[in-house]
ZABADREN-964352 format. One record per residue (C-alpha): x, y, z. Coordinates in steps of 0.001 Angstrom, whole numbers, plus 524288, in hexadecimal, padded with zeros to 5 digits. Each point is the difference from the previous one (the first is absolute). Layout:
XYZ
...
This chain:
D42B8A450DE63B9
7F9717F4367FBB7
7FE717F80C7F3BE
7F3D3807D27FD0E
80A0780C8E801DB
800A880AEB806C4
7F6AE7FF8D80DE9
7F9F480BCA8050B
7F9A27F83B80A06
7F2C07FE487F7B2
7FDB37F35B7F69F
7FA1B80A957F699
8082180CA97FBF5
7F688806EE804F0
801968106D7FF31
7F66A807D68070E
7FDEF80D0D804C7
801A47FF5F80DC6
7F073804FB802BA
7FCF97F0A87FB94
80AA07F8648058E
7F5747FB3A80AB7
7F6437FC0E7F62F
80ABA7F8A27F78C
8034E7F8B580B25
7F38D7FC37805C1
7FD397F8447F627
809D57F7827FF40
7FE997FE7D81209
7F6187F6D480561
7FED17FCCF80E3F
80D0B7FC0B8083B
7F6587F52880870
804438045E80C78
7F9B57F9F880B94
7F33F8045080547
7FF278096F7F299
7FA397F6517F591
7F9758080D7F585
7F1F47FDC77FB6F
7FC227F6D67F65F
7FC07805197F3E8
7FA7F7F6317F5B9
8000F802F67F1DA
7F89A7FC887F468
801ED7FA287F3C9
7FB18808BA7F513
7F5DF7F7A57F6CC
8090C806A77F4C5
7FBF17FB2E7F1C0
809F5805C17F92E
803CC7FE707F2B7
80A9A80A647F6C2
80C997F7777FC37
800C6808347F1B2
80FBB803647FD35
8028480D5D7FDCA
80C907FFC87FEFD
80D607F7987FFA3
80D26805D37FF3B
80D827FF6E809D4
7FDF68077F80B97
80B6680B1F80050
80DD57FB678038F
7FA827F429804DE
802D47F0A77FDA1
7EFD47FFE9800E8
7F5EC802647F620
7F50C807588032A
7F26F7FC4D7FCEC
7F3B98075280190
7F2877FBCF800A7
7F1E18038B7FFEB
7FAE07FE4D80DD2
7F15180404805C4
8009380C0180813
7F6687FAB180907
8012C7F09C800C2
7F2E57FF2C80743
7F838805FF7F2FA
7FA9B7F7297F669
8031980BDE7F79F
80A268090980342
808D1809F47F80A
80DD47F9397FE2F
80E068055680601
80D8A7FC137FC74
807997F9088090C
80F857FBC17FAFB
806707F2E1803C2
80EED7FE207FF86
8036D7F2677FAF3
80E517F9787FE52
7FD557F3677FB98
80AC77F46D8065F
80B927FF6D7FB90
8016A7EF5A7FD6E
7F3657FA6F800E1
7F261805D980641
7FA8D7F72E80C2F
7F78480A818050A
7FBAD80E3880139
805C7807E580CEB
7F85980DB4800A7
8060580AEE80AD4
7F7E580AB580502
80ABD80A03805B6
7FB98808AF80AB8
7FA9180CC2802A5
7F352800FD7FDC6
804B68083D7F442
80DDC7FA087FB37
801FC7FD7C7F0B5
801437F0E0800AE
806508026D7F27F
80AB98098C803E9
804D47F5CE80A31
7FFAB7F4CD7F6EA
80DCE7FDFE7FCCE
805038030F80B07
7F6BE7F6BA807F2
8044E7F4567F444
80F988035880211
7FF4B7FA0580FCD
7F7BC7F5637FAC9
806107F13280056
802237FAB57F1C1
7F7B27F43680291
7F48E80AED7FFDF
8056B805F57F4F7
801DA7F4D17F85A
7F35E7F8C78020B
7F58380C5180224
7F98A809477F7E3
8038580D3680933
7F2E5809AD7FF95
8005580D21807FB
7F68F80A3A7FD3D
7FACC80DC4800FA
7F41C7FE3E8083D
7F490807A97FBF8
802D180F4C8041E
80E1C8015B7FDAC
8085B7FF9A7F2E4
7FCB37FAF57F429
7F22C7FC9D806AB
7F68080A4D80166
807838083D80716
7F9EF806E280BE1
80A9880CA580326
7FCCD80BEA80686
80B98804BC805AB
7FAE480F0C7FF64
7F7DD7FC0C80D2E
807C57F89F80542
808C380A8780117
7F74E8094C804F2
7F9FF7F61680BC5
809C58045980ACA
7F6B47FDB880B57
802287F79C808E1
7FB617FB7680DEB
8020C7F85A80CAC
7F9167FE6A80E50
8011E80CC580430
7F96D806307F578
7F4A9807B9803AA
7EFE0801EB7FA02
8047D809DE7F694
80D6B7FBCC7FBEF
7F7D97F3037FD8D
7F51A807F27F977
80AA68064A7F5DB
806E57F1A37FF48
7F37B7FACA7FA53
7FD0A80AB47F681
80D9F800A27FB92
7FFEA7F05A7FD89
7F1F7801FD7F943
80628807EB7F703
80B247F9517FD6F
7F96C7F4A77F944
7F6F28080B7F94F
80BF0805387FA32
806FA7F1F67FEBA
7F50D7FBB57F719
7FE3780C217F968
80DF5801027FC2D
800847F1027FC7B
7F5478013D7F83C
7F7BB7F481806C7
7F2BF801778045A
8002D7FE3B80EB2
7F41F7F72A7FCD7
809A27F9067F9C9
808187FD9080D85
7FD877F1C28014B
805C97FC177F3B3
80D4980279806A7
7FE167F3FE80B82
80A047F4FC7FF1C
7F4107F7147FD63
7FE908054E7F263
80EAE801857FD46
8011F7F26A80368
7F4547FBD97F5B5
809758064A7F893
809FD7F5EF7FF07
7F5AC7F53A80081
7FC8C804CA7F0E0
80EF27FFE17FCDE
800707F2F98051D
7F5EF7FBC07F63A
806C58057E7F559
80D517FA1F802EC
7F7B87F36F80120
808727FC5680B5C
7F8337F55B8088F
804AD8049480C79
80948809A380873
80BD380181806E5
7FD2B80D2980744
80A4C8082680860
7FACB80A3980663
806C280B088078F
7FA738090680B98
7F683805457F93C
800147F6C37F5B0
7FD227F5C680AC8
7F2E1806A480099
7FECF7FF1D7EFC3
8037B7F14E8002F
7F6947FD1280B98
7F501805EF7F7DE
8028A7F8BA7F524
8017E7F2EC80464
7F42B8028680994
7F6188016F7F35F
809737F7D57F66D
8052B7F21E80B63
7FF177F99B7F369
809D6806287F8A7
80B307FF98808F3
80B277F8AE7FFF9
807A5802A780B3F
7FF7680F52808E9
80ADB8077B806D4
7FDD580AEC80717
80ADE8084080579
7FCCA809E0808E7
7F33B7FCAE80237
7F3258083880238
7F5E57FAC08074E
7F2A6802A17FA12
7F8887FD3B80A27
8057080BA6808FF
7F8F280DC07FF7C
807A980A507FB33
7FF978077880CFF
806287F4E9805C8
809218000B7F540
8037080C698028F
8010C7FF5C80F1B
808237F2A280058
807AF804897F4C7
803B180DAD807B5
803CB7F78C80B7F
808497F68D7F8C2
8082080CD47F7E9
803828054580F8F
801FA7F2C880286
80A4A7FD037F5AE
8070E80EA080373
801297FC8080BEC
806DF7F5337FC4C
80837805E97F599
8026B807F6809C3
804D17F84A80A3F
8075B7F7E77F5AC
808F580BE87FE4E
803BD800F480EFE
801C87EFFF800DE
80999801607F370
80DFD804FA80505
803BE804FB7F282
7F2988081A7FD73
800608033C80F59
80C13805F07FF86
7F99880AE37F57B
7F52A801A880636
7F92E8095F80BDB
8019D7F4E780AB4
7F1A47FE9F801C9
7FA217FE587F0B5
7F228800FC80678
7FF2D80ACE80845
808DC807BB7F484
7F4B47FC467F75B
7F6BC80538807C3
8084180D0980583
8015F8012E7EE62
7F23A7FE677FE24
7FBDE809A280C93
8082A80A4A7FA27
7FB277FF747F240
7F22D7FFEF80488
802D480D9580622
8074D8051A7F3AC
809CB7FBC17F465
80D298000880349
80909807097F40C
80B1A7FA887FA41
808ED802997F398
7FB727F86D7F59F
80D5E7FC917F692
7FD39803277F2AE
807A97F9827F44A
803D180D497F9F6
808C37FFD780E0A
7F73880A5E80595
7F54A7FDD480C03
7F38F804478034A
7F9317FFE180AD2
7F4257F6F0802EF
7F87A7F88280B72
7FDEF7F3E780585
7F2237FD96801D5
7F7EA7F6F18099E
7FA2D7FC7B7F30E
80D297FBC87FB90
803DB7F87D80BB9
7F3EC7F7147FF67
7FF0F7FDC37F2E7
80D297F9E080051
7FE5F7F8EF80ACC
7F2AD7F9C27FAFF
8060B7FE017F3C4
80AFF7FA208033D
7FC5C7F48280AE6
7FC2C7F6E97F4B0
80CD27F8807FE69
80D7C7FC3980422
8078A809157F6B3
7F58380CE6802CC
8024C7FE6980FCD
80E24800C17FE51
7FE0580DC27F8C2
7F825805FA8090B
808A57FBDA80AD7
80ACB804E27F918
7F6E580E547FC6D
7FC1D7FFBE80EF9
80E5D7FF51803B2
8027C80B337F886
7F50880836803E9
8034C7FD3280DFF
80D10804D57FD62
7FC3080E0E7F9B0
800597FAE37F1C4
7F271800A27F96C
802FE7FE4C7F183
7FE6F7EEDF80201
7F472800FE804B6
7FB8180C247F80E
804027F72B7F431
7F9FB7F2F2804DB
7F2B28068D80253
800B4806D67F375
803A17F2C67F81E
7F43E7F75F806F2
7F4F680BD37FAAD
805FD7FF7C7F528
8053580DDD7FEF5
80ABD8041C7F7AD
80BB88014880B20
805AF80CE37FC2A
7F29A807427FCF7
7F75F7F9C2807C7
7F5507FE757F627
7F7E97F3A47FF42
800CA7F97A7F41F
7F4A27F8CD7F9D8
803277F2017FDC1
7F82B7FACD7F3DC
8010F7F31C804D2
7F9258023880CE1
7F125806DE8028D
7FF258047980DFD
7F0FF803847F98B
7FDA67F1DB7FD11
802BF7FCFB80F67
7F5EE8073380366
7F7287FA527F62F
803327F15680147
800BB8033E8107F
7F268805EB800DA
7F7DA7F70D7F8B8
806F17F530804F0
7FE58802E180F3E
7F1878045980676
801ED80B1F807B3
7F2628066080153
7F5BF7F72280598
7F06D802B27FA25
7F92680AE08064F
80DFB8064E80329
807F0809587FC54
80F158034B7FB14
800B780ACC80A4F
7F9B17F77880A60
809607F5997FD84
80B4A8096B80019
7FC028033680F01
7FF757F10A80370
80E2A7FE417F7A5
80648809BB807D3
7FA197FD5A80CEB
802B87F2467FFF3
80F0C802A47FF16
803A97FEFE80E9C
7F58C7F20E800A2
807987FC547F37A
80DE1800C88069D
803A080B117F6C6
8008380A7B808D6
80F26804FA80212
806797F5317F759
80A498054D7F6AC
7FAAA801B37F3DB
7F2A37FF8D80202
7FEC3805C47F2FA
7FCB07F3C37FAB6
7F3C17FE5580660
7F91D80CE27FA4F
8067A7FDBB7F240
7F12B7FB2A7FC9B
7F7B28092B802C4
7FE6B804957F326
7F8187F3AB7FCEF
7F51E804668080F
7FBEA809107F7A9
804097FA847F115
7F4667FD207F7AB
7F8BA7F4BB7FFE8
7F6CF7F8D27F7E5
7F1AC7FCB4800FC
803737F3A7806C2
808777FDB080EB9
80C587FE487FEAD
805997F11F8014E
80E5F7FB40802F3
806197F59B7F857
7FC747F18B803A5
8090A7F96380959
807277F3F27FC08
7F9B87F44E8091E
8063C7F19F7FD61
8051A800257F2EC
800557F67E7F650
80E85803247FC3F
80BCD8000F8077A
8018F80DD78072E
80CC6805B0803D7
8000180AE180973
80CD4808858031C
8026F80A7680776
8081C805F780CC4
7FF4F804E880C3A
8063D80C247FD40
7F643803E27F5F4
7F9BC80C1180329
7F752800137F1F0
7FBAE7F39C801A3
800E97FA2480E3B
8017F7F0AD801E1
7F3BB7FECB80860
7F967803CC7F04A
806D77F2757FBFD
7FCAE7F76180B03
7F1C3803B17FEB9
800797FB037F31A
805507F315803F7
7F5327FF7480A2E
7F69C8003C7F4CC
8066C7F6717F699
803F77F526809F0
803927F4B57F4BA
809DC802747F4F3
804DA80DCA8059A
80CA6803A880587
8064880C40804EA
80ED880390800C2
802AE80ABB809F9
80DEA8073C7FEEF
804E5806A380BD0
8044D80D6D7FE9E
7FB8B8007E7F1F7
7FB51808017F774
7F1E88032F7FB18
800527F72B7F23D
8090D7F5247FFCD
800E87F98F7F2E0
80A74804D17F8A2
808E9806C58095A
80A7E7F63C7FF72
7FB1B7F7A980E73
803677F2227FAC4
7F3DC7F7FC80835
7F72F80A0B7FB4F
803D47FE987F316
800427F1597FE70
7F3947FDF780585
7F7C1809927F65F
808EC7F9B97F528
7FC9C7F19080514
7F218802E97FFB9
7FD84807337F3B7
807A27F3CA7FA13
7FB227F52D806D0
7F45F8048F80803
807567FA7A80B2C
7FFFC8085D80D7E
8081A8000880C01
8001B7F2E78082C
7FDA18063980997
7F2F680AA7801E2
806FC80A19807A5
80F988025B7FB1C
807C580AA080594
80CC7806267F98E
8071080A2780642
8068B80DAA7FA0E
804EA80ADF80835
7F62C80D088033B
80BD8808AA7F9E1
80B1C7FDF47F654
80E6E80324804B1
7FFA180D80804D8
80B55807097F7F0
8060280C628087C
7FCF780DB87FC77
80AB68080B7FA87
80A04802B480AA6
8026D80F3380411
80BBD802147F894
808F47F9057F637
80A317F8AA80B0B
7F2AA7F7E9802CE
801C47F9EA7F296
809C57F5BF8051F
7FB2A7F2BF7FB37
7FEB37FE447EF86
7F4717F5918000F
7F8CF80746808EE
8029480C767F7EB
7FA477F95C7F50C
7F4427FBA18077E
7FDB780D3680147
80074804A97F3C2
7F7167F6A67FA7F
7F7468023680C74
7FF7B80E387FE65
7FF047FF7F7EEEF
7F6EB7F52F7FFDB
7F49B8053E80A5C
7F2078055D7FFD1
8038E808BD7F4EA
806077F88C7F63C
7F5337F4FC803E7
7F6D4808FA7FD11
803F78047C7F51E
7F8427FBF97F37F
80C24802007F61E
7F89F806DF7F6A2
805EB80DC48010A
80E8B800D080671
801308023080E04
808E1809D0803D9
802DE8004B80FB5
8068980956809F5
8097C7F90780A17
7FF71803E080C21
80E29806C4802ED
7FED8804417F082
801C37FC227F2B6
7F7307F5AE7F86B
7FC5D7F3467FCF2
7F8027FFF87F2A3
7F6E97F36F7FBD9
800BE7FB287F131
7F9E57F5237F9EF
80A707F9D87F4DA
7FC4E7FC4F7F18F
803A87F261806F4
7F61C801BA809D8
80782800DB80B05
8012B80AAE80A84
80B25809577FF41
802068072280B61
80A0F80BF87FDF2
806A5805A580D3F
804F080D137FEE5
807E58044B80E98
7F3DA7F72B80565
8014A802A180CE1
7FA787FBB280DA5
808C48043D80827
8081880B588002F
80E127FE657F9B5
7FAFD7F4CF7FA81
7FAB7802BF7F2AD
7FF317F2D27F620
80089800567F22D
7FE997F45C7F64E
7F5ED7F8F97FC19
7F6407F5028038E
7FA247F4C77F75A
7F2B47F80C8011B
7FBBE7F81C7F6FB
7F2227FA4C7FB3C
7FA2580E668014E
803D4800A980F1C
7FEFC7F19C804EF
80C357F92A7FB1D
80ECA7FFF880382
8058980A898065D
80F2A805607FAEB
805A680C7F8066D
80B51807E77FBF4
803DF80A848079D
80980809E380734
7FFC38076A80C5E
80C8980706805E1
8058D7F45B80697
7FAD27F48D7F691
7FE4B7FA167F28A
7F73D7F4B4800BF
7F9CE7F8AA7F60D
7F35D7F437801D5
7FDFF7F6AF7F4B6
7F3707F94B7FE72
803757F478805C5
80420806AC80BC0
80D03801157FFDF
8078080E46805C4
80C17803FA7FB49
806DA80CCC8008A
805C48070480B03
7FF33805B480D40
806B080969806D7
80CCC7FB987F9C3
7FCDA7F1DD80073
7FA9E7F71D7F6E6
7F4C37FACE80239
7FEA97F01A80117
């Protein structure tokens, strides 16, 4: 895990039903810029807003936070010279020694609580930040404390989904079925589907233009993240003058057409699979786990599941089992979900592994942690601080997808007849590239739809990061960019990263966001490259019986590996968590009045004849030191928090 904590492979906790998993990730993908596939140009406009709004409603501490929120009057529709107002909420922590500027961070998604993050984000931030800028995150108009836009009834009744093959009347039913499904949306938020382009990132980002008159700050630092990249480029497109410095990480293009979004975006997932893949048969230690050929056991996985589920006993933490199934759903969703960093690859190598060798509960558990799905019952939780609703609405007005004198269902023919031209046809995970189809049939208003203005030549020093591992948000997104902003612009490129860098602990990242929010001073250089690795260290899976426990450290390793996975990553700490092992007994979740995690072993086992009992520490809610005290039949081992094992094993002490 990170400074930011815990890392599910997404820069946003994002929890989804698996039905949208396509359309969440979409819209953080642009196009990988292979050769002889350059996307379209799409130019986009610069709304003529005159907007006005700026009355406080309200000031108070936002909940269990170090920031206080403040909410103020904004016009629904910026473009109105009269228009009813809406609430949007800021989060503000003022510096800690003395202000220099302002540094505003729009978080992912679309659809992510900027607010909820907040802390978090602040806690990996360098104190020269804190020190000298006022921090403001926010809840962009449509989720939390801003006008809200929720309708989580429909979205869990839109199951339909589609691909190449699909046929006229399987199309015919997809179309009425996603007609219906935003009538529903809007009905159920309580919006007007006239009302649909108040949601586009143009007018969210007028948004923070008014709070930025009522701070009265001058000018801008802006960070932006995948999707926030998109946010920040609209804003300092209609507002050059009021930015200080830009940094966007992960970047979105805006001048690439969603289908080529889409398309590139598939391509680069199978792409980075392929690799994760591969990484696990080039890696001795994770090769020694795993099928021999991680590919072609992929595949052989994948062909099975598409013919049916395969069963398995499903441990329970009352020490009974029941029986469930691996789904192709499953499979994919993991996979998709977990390409987007370092520590995510290593877990689906590790759930692959297992699968491979007969155990389904890793990956069972992986896929049900990444939709967000409670791991023992299955069912998907609703995550206040997340609006898979407000993707769609921010996605669709944001994108045009239906030419004039068209239609949503002709335009659904052209989508999926285009895949095999489009280099989608056959890639893993092609899932991706139909994850938008709903768009072609959301409401509109009287007017075309328009994408956010591009950034050309900026007056302000630009900052560009991003990796070529990034599925979300391929590099070729970034270097576009550049293209556009040849003078004061510079992009760092980390190989084998992550999607998002800032704030995951990679030390040239780091100091160069933290040297140019300070000094406004970029890279010497206009292209830098760093370098990471695709996976973390693969840890073994649990050996077949206890005599394969011969090595303390490495038992310890997996422990921690095993305790500290999908599930308790997942986990919200809200409610306790109360898990079956796999070869019986428990492992139950706690958060402390001290606000660390207390994780209670009781005959813990994942082996046979090797049952654990103790108990495990984490502190800082799940992201600080790690302690360990427990037994098993041939040890006693204890890890302090500074790293340090003591204890026995197998009758000798352990050094």
């Amino acid at each position: 895990m990170g400074p930011r904590g815990p890392d599910l492979g997404c820069a946003v906790p994002i929890r989804r039903p698996r039905r949208a998993a396509s359309l969440l990730v979409v819209a953080l993908v642009a196009v990988l810029g292979l050769a002889g596939c350059a996307p379209e140009v799409v130019d986009g406009t610069i709304e003529p807003f005159t907007s006005t709004g700026g009355d406080l409603v309200g000031r108070e501490p936002c909940p269990a936070s170090e920031f206080e929120c403040i909410t103020l009057t904004v016009p629904a529709d910026h473009r109105a010279a009269a228009s009813p107002a809406w609430e949007v909420t800021f989060a503000l922590r003022p510096a800690d020694v003395e202000a220099r500027g302002v540094l505003v961070t729009a978080t992912g998604g679309p659809g992510s609580s900027g607010i909820a993050l907040a802390d978090r984000y602040t806690s990996a931030m360098d104190p020269e930040i804190t020190d000298h800028y006022d921090l403001v995150f926010f809840d962009q108009r449509g989720i939390g404390r801003s006008e809200p836009f929720v309708c989580d009834r429909a979205l869990s009744s839109f199951e339909e989904v589609l691909d190449a093959s699909s046929d006229a009347g399987e199309r015919d039913g997809y179309a009425a079925a996603a007609e219906r499904f935003a009538g529903n949306c809007f009905a159920e938020a309580g919006v007007a589907p006239s009302d649909a382009p108040l949601f586009a990132t143009a007018q969210a980002a007028e948004d923070l233009e008014v709070f930025r008159r009522w701070y009265g700050a001058e000018r801008l630092v802006l960070y932006g993240e995948s999707y926030g990249t998109q946010f920040q480029q609209a804003y300092a497109a209609a507002h050059p003058d009021r930015v200080e410095s830009l940094v966007l990480d992960g970047v979105v293009d805006l001048q690439t057409p969603l289908r080529s979004f889409a398309a590139e975006s598939a391509r680069a997932y199978s792409d980075v699979l392929a690799a994760t893949l591969a990484g696990c048969d080039a890696e001795p230690v994770c090769a020694e786990d795993g099928p021999g050929a991680s590919a072609a056991a992929y595949d052989a996985l994948a062909a099975e599941l598409r013919a049916a589920p395969r069963p398995y006993d499903h441990p329970l933490a009352d020490g009974g089992t029941e029986e469930r199934e691996l789904t192709l759903e499953e499979l994919e969703g993991a996979a998709m979900a977990s390409l987007s960093s370092p520590h995510a690859r290593r877990q689906l190598q590790r759930a692959l592994n297992a699968a491979a060798g007969g155990d389904e509960l890793p990956l069972a558990r992986l896929a049900a942690a990444t939709a967000g799905a409670d791991p023992e019952t299955g069912e998907v939780a609703v995550d206040p601080s997340f609006s898979p609703a407000l993707f769609y609405a921010v996605e669709c007005q944001d994108y045009p997808t239906v030419p004039d004198g068209s239609t949503g269902r002709a335009e659904l023919d052209r989508w999926l007849d285009s895949a095999a031209a489009d280099g989608v046809a056959g890639v893993r995970l092609d899932d991706v590239y139909y994850g938008d189809l709903p768009c072609l049939f959301w409401p509109r208003g009287e007017e075309p739809v328009r994408p956010p203005a591009a950034i050309a030549d900026p007056p302000y020093p630009l900052l560009l990061l991003t990796a070529d591992t990034d599925p979300n948000t391929p590099a070729g997104n970034a270097q576009r960019v550049l293209e556009r902003a040849p003078t004061d612009a510079a992009l760092l490129v980390l190989t084998d990263g992550p999607h998002v860098l800032y704030g995951w602990g990679y030390a040239c990242v780091d100091r160069a966001v933290t040297r140019l929010v300070t000094t406004g001073r970029l890279p010497a250089r206009p292209v830098t490259t760093c370098t990471d690795s695709l996976a973390e260290a693969y840890v073994p899976l649990p050996p077949a019986s206890a005599a394969g426990y011969d090595d303390p450290w490495e038992t310890v390793d997996l422990l921690l590996a095993e305790l500290l996975g999908p599930s308790f990553e997942a986990w919200p700490g809200t409610d306790a968590l109360d898990l079956g092992c796999p070869a019986g007994g428990n492992a139950g979740y706690r958060i402390t009045m001290a606000g660390a995690v207390r994780i209670a072993l009781d005959g813990c086992a994942w082996t046979p004849g090797a049952p654990v009992d103790g108990v495990a520490t984490v502190a800082d809610g799940g992201t600080g030191e790690v302690t360990l005290d427990v037994t098993l039949p041939f040890a006693e081992l204890t890890l302090s928090g500074d790293g340090n094992l003591g204890g026995t094993f197998r009758g000798e002490r352990v050094r």
